[in-house]
C-alpha positions as CSV (number, residue, x, y, z in Angstrom):
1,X,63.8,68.6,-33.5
2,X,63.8,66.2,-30.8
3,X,60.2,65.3,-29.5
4,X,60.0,64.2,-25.5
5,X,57.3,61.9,-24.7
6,X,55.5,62.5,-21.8
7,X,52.7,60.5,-19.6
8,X,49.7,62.2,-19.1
9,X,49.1,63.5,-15.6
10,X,46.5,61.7,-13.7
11,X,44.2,64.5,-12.8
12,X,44.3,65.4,-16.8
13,X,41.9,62.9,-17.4
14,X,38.7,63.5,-17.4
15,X,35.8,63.4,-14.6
16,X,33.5,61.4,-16.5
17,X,35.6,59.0,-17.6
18,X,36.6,58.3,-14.0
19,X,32.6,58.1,-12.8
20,X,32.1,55.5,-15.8
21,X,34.7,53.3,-14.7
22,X,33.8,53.8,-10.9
23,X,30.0,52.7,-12.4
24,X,31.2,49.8,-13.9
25,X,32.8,48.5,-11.4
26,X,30.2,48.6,-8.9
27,X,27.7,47.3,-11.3
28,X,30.4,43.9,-11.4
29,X,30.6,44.1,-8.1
30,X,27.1,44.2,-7.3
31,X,26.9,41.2,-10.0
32,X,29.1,39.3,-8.3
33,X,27.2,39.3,-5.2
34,X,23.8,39.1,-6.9
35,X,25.3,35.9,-8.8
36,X,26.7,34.8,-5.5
37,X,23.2,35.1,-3.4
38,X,22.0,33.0,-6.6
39,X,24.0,30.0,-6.3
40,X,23.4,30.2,-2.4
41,X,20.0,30.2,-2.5
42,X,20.3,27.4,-5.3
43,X,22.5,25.2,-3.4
44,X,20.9,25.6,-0.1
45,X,17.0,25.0,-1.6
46,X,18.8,21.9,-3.4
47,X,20.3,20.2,0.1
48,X,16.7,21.1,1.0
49,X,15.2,18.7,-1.6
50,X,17.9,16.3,-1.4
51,X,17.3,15.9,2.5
52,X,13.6,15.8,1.8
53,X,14.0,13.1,-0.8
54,X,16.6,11.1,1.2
55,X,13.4,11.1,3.9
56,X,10.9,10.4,1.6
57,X,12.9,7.9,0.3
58,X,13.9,6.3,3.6
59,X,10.4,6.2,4.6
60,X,9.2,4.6,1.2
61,X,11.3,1.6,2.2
62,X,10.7,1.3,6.1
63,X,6.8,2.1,6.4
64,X,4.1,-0.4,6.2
65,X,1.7,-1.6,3.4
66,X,-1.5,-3.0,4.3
67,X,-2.8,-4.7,0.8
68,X,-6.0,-6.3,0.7
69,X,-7.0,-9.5,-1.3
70,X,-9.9,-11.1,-2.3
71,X,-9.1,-14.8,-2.7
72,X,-11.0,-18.3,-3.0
73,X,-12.5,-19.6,0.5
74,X,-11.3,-22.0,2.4
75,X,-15.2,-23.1,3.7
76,X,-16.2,-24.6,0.5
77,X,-16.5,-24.2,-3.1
78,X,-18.1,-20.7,-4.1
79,X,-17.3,-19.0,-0.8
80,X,-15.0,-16.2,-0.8
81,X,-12.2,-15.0,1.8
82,X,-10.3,-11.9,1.9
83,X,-6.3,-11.2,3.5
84,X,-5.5,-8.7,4.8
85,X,-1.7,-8.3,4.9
86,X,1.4,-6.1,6.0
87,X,3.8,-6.1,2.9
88,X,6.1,-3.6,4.6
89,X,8.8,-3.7,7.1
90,X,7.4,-1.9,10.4
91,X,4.5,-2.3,12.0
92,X,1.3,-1.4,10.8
93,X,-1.0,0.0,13.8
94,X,-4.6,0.8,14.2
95,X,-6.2,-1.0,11.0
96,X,-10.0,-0.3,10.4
97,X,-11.6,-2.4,7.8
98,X,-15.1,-0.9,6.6
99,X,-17.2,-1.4,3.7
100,X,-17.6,2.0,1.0
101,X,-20.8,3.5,1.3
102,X,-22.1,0.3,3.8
103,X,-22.5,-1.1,6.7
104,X,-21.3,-4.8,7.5
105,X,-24.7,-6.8,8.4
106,X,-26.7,-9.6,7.7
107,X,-27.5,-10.1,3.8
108,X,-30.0,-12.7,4.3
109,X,-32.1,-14.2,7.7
110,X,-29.8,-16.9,8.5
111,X,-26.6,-14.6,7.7
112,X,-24.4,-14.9,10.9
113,X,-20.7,-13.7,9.1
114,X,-22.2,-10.1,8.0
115,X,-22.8,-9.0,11.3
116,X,-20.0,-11.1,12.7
117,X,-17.4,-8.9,10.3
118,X,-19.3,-5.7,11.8
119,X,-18.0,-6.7,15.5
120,X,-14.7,-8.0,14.0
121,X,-13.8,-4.9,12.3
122,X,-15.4,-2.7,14.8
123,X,-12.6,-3.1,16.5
124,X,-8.4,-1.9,15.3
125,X,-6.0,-4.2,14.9
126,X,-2.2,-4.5,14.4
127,X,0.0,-6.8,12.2
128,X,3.9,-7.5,11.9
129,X,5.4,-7.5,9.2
130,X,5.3,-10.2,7.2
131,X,2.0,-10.8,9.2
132,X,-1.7,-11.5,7.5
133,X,-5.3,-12.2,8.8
134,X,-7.8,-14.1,7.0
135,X,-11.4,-13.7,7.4
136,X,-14.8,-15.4,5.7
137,X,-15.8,-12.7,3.5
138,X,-18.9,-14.4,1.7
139,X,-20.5,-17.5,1.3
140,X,-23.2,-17.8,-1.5
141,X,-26.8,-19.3,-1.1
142,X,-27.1,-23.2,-0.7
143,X,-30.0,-24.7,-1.8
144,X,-29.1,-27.7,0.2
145,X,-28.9,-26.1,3.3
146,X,-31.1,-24.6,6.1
147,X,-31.1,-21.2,6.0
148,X,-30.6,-20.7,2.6
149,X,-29.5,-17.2,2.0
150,X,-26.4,-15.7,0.8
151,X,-23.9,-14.3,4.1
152,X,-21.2,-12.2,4.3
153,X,-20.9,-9.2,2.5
154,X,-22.5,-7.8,-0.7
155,X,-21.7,-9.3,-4.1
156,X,-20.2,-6.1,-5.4
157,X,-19.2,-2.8,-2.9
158,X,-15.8,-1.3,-2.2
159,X,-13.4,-2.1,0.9
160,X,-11.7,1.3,2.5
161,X,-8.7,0.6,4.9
162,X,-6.9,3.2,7.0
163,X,-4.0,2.2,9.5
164,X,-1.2,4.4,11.0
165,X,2.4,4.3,11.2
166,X,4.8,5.4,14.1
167,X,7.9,6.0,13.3
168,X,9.7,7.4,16.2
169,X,12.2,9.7,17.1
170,X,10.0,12.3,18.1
171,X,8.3,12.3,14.1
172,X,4.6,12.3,14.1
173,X,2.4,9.9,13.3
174,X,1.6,8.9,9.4
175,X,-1.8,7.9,8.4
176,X,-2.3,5.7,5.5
177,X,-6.1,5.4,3.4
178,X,-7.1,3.3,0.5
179,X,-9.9,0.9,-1.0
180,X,-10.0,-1.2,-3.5
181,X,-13.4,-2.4,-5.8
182,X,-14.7,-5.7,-6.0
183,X,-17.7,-7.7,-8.1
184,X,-17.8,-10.9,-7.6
185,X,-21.0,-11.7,-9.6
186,X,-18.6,-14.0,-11.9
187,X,-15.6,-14.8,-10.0
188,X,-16.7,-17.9,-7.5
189,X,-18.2,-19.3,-10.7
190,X,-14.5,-19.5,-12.3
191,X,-12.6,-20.8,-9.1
192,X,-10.9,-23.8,-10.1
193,X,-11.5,-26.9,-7.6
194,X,-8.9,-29.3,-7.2
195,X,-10.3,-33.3,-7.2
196,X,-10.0,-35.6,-4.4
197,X,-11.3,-38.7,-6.4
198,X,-14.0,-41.3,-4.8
199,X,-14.4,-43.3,-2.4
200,X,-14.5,-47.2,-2.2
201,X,-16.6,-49.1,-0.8
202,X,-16.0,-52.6,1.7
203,X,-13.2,-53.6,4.0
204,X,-10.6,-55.9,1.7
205,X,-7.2,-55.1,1.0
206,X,-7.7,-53.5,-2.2
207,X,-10.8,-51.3,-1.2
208,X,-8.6,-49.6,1.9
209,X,-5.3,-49.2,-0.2
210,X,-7.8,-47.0,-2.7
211,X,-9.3,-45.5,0.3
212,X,-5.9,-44.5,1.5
213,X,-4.7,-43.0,-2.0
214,X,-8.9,-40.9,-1.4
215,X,-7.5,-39.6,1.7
216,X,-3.9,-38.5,0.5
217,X,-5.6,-36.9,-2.3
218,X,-8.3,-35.1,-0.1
219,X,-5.3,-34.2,2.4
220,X,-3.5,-32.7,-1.3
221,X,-6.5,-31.0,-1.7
222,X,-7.3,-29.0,1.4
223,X,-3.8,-28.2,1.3
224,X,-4.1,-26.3,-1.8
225,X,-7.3,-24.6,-0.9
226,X,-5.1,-23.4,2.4
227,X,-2.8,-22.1,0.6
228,X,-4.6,-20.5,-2.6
């Protein structure tokens, strides 16, 4: 006996087996488009944070950086300066210089710098970059000299600086705030001095030859307090 095969007709199989494969596929379809609005969302929140860091990051290098340092002075040996300076590459505008928790004023009778940094600072200023300003910050008591009394600034307080930043094309304006703390119950005390030697005395040869090397040596000197 010969046996015929045949295919089975399409409408003999069965209903359910039909809905189940009809399920799955929409299930994989729907999937799909769930895995797709994923990656989307993933991609498009990641150029998101890529353009943001690419700002940040071009703002990091082109913004200004006002630093402040406290620094031997120039006016003699104990006396203290500070510099205020722009370490970045634009402009830093509006700079206000106060003290922490103080005012700037006179710290003894004869004190004339104290109130003299109040009008100073009272008023903004800008600076370049690149560009620095240097002020008397304190000079300690002299008992050699009339009025006695310490000026400037307190031995130990805290200096806050704020200054803004414009960097155009229609962005806003950044503002930037920081202090730093200082004591300087110690520090004039360990300022290294350089020597300028002595000074001879009458008109020969010899004396004004030694009195010329006094001079180079004092010129070497100031110099160096200049630029410490």
């Amino acid at each position: 006996m010969w046996m015929i095969a045949t295919e089975t007709p399409a409408d003999l199989v069965p209903s359910w087996i039909e809905a189940i494969a009809t399920l799955v596929g929409v299930i994989v379809a729907l999937a799909a488009i769930v895995f797709t609005v994923v990656q989307l969302r993933l991609t498009s929140r990641q150029m998101r944070e890529t353009a943001i860091q690419e700002a940040q990051n071009s703002e990091a290098q082109t913004r200004p950086y006002i630093g402040i340092d406290i620094v031997p002075g120039i006016a003699g040996a104990g006396s203290i300066d500070i510099i205020i300076e722009n370490h970045g590459r634009t402009t830093a505008r509006n700079i206000r210089v106060s003290l922490v928790g103080d005012t700037f004023r006179a710290q003894s009778d004869g004190d004339v710098i104290g109130e003299a940094l109040g009008r100073l600072f009272a008023t903004s200023f800008d600076l370049a970059p690149g560009a620095r300003r240097r002020v008397f910050w304190q000079i300690p008591a002299d008992e050699n000299s009339s009025p006695r009394g310490h000026m400037g600034t307190p031995v130990a307080a805290g200096i806050a600086f704020v200054y803004d930043w414009a960097p155009g094309d229609d962005r806003p304006v950044r503002n930037y705030a920081d202090s730093i703390q200082y004591d300087l119950t110690e520090y004039p005390k360990l300022i290294p001095l350089p020597s300028t030697g002595s000074t001879a005395q009458g008109a020969s040869p010899e004396t004004q030859s030694k009195n010329l090397l006094h001079t180079l040596r004092a010129i070497a000197a100031n110099v160096a307090e200049i630029r410490r």
